[in-house]
Each structure stands twice: as C-alpha cells, then as structure tokens.
PDB file of N, CA, C and O in Angstrom, chain B, residues numbered from 101:
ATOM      1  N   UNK B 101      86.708  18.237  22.460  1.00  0.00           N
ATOM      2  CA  UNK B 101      87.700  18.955  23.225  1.00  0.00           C
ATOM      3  C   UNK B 101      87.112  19.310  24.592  1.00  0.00           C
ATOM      4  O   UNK B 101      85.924  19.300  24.915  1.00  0.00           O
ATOM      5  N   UNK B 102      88.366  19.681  25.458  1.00  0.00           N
ATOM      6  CA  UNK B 102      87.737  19.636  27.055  1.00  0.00           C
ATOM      7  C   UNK B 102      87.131  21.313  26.961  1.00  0.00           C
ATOM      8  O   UNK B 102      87.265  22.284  26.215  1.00  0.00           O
ATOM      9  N   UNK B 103      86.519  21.013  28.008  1.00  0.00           N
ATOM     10  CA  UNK B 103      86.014  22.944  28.065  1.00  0.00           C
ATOM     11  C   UNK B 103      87.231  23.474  28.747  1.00  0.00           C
ATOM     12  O   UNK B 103      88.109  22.804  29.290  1.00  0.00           O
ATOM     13  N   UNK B 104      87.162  24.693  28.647  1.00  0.00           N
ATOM     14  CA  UNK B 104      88.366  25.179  29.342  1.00  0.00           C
ATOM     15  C   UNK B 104      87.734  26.143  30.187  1.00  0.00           C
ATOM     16  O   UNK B 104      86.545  26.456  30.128  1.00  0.00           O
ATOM     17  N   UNK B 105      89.116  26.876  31.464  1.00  0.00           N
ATOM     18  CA  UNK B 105      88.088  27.538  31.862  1.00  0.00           C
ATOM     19  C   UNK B 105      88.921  29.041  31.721  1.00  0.00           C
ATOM     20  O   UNK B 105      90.119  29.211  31.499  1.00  0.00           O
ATOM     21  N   UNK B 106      88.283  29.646  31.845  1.00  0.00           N
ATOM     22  CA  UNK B 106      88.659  31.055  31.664  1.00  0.00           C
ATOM     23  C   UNK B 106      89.469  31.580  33.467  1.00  0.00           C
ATOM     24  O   UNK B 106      89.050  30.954  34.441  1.00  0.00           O
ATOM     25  N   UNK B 107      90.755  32.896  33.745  1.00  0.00           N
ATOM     26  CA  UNK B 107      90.780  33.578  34.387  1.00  0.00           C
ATOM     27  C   UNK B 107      91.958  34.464  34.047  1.00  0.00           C
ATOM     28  O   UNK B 107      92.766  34.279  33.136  1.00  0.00           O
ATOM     29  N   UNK B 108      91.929  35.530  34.988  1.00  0.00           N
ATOM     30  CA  UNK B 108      93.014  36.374  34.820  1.00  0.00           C
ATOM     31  C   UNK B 108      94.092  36.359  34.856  1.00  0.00           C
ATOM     32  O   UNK B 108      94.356  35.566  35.760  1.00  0.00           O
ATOM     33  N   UNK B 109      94.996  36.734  34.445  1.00  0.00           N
ATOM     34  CA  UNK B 109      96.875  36.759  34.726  1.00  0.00           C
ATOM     35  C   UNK B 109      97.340  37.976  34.905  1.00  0.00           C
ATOM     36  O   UNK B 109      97.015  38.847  34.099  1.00  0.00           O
ATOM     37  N   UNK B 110      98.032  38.223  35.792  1.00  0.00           N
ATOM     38  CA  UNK B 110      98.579  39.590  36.213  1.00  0.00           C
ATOM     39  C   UNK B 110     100.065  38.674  35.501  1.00  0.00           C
ATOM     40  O   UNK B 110     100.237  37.466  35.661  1.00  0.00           O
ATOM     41  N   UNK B 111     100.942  39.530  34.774  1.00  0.00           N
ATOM     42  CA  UNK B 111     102.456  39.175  34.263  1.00  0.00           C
ATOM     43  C   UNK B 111     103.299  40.237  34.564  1.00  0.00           C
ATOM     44  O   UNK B 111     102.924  41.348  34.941  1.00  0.00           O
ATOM     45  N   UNK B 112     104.534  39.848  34.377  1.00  0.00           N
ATOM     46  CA  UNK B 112     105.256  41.270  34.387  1.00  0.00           C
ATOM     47  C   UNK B 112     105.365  41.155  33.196  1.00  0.00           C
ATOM     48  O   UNK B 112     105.523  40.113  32.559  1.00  0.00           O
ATOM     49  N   UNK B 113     105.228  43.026  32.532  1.00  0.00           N
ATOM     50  CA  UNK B 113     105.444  43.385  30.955  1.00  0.00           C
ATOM     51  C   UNK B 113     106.565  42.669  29.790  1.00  0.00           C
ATOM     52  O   UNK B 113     106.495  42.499  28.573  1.00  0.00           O
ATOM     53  N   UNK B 114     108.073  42.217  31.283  1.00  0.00           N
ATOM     54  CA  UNK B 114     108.813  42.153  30.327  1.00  0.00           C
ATOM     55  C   UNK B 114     108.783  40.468  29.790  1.00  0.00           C
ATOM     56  O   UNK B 114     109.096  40.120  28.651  1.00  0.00           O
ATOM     57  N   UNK B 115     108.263  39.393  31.065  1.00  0.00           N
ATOM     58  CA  UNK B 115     107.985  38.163  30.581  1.00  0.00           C
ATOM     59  C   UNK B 115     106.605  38.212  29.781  1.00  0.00           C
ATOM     60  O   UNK B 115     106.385  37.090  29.324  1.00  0.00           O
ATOM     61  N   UNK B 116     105.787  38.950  29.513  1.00  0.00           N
ATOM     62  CA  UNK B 116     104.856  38.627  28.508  1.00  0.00           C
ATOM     63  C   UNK B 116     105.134  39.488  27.531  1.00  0.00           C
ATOM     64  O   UNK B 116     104.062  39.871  27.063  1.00  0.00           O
ATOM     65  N   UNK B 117     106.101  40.020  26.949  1.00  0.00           N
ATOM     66  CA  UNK B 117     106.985  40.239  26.080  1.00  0.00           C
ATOM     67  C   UNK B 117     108.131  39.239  25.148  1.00  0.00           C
ATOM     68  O   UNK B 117     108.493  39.088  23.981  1.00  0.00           O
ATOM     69  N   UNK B 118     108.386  38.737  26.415  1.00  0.00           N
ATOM     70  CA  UNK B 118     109.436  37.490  25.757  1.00  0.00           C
ATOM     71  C   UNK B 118     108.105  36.154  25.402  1.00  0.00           C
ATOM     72  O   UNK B 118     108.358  35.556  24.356  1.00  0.00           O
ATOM     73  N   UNK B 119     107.120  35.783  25.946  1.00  0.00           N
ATOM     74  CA  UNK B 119     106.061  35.012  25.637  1.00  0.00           C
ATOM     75  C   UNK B 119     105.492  35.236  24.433  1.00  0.00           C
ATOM     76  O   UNK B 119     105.158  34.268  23.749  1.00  0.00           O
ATOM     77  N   UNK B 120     105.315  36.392  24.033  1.00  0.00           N
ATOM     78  CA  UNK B 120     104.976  37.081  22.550  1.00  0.00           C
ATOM     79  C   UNK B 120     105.803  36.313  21.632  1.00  0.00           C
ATOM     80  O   UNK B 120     105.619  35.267  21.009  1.00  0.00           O
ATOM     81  N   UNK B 121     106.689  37.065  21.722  1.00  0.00           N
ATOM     82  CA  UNK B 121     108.086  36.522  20.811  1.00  0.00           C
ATOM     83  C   UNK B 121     107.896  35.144  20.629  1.00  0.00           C
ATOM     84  O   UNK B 121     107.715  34.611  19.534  1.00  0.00           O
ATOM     85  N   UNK B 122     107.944  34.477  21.897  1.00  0.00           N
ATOM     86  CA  UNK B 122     108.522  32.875  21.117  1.00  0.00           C
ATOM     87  C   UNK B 122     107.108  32.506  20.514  1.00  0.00           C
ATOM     88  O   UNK B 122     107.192  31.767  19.533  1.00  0.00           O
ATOM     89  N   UNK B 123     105.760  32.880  20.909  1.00  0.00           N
ATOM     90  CA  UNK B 123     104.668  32.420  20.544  1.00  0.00           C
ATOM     91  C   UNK B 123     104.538  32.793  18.851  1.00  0.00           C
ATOM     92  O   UNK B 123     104.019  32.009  18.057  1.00  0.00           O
ATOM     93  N   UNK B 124     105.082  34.076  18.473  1.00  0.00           N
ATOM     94  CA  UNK B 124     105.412  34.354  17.186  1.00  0.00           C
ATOM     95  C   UNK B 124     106.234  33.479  16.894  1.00  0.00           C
ATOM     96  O   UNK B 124     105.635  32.660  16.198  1.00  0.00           O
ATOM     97  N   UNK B 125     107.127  33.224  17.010  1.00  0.00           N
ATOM     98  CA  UNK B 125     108.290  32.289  16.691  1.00  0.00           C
ATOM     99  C   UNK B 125     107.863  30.848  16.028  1.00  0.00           C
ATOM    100  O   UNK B 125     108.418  30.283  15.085  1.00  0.00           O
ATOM    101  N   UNK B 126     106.807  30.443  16.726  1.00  0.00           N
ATOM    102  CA  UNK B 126     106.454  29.322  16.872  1.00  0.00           C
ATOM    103  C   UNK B 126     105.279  28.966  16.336  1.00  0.00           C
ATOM    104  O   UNK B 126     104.708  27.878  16.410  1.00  0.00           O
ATOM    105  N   UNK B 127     104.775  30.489  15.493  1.00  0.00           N
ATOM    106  CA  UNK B 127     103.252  30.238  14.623  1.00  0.00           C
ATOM    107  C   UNK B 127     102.505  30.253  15.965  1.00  0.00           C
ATOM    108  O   UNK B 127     101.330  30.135  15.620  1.00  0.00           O
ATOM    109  N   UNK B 128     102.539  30.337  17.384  1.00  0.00           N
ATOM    110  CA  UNK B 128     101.426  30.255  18.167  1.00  0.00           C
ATOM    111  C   UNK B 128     100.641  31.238  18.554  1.00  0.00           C
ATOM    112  O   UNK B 128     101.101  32.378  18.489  1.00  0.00           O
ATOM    113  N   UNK B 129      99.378  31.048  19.009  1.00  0.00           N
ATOM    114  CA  UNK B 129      98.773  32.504  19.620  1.00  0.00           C
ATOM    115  C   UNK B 129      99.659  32.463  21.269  1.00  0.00           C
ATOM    116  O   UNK B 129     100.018  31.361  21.683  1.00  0.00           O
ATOM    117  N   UNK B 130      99.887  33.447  21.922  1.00  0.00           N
ATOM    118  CA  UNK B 130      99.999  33.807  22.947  1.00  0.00           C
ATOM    119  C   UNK B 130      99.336  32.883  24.375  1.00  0.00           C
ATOM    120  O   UNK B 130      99.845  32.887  25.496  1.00  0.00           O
ATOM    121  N   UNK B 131      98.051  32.108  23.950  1.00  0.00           N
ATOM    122  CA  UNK B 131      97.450  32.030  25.089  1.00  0.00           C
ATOM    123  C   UNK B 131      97.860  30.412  25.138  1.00  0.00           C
ATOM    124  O   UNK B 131      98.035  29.724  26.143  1.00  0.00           O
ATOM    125  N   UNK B 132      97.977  29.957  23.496  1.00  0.00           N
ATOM    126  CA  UNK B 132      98.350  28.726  22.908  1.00  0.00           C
ATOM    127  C   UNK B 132      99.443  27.965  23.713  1.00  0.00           C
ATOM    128  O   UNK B 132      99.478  26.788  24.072  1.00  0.00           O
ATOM    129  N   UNK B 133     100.745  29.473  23.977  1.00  0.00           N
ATOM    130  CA  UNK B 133     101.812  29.493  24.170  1.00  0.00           C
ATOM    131  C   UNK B 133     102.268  29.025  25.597  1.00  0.00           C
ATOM    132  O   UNK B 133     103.098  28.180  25.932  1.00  0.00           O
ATOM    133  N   UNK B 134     101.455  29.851  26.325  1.00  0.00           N
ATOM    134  CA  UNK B 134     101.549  29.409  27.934  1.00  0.00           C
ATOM    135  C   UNK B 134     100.946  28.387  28.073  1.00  0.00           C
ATOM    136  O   UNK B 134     101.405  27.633  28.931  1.00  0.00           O
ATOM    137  N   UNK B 135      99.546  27.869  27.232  1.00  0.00           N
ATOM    138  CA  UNK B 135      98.925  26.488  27.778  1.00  0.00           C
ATOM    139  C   UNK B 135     100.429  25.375  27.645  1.00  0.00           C
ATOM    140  O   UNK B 135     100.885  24.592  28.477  1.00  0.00           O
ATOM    141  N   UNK B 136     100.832  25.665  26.461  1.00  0.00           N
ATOM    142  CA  UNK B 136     102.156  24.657  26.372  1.00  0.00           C
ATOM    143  C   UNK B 136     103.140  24.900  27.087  1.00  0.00           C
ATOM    144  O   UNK B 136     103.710  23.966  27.651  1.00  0.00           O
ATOM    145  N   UNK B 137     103.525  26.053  27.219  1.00  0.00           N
ATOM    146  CA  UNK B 137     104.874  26.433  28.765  1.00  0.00           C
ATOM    147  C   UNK B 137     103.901  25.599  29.841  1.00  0.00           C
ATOM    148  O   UNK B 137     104.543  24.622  30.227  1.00  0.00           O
ATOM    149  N   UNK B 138     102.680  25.637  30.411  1.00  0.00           N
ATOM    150  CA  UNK B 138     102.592  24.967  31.556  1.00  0.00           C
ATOM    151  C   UNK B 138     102.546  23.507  31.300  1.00  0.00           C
ATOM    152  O   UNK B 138     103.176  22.712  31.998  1.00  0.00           O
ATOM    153  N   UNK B 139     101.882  23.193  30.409  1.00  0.00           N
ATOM    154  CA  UNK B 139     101.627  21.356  30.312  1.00  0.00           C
ATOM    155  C   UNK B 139     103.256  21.225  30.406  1.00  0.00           C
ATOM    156  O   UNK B 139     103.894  20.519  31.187  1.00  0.00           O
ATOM    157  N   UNK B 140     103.555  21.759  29.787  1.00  0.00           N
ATOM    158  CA  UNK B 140     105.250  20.995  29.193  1.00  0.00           C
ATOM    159  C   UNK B 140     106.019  21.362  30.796  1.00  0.00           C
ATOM    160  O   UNK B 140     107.047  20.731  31.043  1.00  0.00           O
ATOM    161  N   UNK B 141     105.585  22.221  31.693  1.00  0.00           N
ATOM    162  CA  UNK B 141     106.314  22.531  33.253  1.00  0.00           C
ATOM    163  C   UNK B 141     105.579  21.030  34.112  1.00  0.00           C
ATOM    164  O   UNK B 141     105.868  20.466  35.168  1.00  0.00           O
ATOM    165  N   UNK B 142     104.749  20.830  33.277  1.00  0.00           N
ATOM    166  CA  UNK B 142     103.604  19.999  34.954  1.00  0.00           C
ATOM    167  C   UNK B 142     103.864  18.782  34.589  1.00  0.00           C
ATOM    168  O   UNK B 142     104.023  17.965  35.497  1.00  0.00           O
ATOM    169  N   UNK B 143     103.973  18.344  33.247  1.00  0.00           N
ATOM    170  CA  UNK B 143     104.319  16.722  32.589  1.00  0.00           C
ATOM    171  C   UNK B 143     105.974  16.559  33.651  1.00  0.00           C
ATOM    172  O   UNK B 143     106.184  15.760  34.564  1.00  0.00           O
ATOM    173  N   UNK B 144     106.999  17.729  33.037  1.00  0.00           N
ATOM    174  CA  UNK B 144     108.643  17.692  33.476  1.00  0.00           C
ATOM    175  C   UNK B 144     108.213  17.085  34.764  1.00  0.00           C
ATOM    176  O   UNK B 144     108.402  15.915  35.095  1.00  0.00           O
ATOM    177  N   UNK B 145     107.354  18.413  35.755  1.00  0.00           N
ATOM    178  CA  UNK B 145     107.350  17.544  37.372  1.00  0.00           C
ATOM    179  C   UNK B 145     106.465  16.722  37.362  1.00  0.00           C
ATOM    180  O   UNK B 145     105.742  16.708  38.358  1.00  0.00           O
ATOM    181  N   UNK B 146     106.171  15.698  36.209  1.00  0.00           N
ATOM    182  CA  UNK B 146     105.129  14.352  37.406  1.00  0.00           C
ATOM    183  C   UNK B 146     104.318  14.920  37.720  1.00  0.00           C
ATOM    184  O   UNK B 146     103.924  14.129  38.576  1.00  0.00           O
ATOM    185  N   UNK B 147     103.245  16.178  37.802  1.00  0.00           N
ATOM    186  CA  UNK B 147     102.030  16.200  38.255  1.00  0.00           C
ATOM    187  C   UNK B 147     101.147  16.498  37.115  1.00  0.00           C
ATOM    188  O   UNK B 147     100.231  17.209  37.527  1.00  0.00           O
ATOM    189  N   UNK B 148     101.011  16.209  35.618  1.00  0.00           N
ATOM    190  CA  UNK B 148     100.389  15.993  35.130  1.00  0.00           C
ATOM    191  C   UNK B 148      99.850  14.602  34.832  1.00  0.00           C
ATOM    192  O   UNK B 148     100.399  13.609  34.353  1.00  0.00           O
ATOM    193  N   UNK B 149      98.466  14.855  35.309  1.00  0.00           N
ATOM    194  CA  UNK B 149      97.918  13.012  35.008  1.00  0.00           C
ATOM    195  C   UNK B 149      97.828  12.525  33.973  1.00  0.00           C
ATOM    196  O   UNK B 149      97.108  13.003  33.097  1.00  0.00           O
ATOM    197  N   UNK B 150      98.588  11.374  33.806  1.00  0.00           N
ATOM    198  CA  UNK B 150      99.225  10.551  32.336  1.00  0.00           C
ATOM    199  C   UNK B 150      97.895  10.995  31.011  1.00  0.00           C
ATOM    200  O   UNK B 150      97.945  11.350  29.833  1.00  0.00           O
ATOM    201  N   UNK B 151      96.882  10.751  31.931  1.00  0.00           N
ATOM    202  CA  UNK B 151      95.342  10.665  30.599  1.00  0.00           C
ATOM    203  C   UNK B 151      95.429  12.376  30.004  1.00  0.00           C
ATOM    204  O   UNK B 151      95.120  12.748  28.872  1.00  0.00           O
ATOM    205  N   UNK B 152      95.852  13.084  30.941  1.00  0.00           N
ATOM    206  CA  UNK B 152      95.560  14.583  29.958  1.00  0.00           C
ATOM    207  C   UNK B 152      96.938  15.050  29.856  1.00  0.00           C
ATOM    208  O   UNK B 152      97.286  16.183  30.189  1.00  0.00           O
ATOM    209  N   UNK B 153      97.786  14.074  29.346  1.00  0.00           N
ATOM    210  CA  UNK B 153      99.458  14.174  28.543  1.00  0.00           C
ATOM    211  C   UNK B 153      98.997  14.720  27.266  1.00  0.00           C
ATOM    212  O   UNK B 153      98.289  13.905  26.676  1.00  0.00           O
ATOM    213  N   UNK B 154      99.193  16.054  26.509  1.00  0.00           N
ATOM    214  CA  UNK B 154      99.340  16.099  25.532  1.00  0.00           C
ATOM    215  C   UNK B 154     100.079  15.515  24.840  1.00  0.00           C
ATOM    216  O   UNK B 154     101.199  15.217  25.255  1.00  0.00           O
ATOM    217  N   UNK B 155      99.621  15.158  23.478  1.00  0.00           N
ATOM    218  CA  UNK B 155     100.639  13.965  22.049  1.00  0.00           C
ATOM    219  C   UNK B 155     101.987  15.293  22.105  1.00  0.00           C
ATOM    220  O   UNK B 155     101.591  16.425  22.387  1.00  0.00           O
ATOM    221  N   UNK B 156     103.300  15.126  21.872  1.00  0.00           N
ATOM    222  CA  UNK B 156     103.953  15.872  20.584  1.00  0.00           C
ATOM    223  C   UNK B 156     103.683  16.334  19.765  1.00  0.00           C
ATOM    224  O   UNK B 156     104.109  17.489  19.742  1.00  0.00           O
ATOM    225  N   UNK B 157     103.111  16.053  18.907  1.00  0.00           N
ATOM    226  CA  UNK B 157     102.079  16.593  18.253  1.00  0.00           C
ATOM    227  C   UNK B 157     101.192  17.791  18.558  1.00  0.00           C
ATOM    228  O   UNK B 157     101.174  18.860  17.948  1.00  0.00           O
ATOM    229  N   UNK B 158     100.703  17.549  19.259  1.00  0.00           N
ATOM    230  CA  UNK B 158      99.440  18.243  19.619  1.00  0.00           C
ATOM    231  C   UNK B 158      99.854  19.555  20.518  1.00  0.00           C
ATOM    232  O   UNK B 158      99.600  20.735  20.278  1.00  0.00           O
ATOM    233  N   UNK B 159     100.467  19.069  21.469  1.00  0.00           N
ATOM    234  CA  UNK B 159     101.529  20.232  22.337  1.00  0.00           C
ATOM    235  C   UNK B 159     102.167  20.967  21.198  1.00  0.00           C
ATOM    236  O   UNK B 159     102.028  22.190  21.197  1.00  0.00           O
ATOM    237  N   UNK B 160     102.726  20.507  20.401  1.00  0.00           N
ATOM    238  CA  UNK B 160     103.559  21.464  19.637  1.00  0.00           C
ATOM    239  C   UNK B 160     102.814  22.327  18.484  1.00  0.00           C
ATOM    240  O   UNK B 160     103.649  22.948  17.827  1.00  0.00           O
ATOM    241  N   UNK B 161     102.016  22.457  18.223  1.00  0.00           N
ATOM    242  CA  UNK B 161     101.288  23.094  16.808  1.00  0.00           C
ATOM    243  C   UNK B 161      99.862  23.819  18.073  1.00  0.00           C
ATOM    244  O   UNK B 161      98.915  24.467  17.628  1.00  0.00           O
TER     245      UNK B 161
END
C-alpha cells in the first residue's frame, strides 16, 4: 500500500456531521469516507491519474 500522508482539516460542524452519518451508513471509518468522497470527486473530473483509479471494489469497502 502507498504511504499516505497525514494533514489537517478545518470542516464546518454541520458537513462533518453529515460525513459521520453516511460513513456509519456505509460500515466506513470517517477518514475512509472522505478518502472515497475525494477519489470518487477527482476520477468524475478527469484529474485522477488512470494508475491510482481505485477498483469498485476497493473504493467501496
């Protein structure tokens, strides 16, 4: 697996509230949750590079 890198997020309370939720929803941890809200935002626009496309699979669990 790739290393990852660590930093901060300033959110507003009430969207990392609704991020909770669906991450519960979805069996995910929280941090799980946004890595997949962004891959799944950056694949939609074309600026994710084809080689670090998460599977279906893999994005989803």
């Amino acid at each position: 697996m790739a290393q990852k890198k660590n930093f901060a997020l300033r959110i507003d309370p009430a969207v990392m509230n609704a991020i909770e939720s669906w991450a519960a929803d979805e069996f995910r941890s929280v941090n799980g949750q946004i890595e997949w809200i962004i891959a799944r935002a950056l694949k939609e626009a074309g600026r994710l590079p084809k080689a670090s496309q998460p599977d279906k699979d893999v994005a989803a669990g």
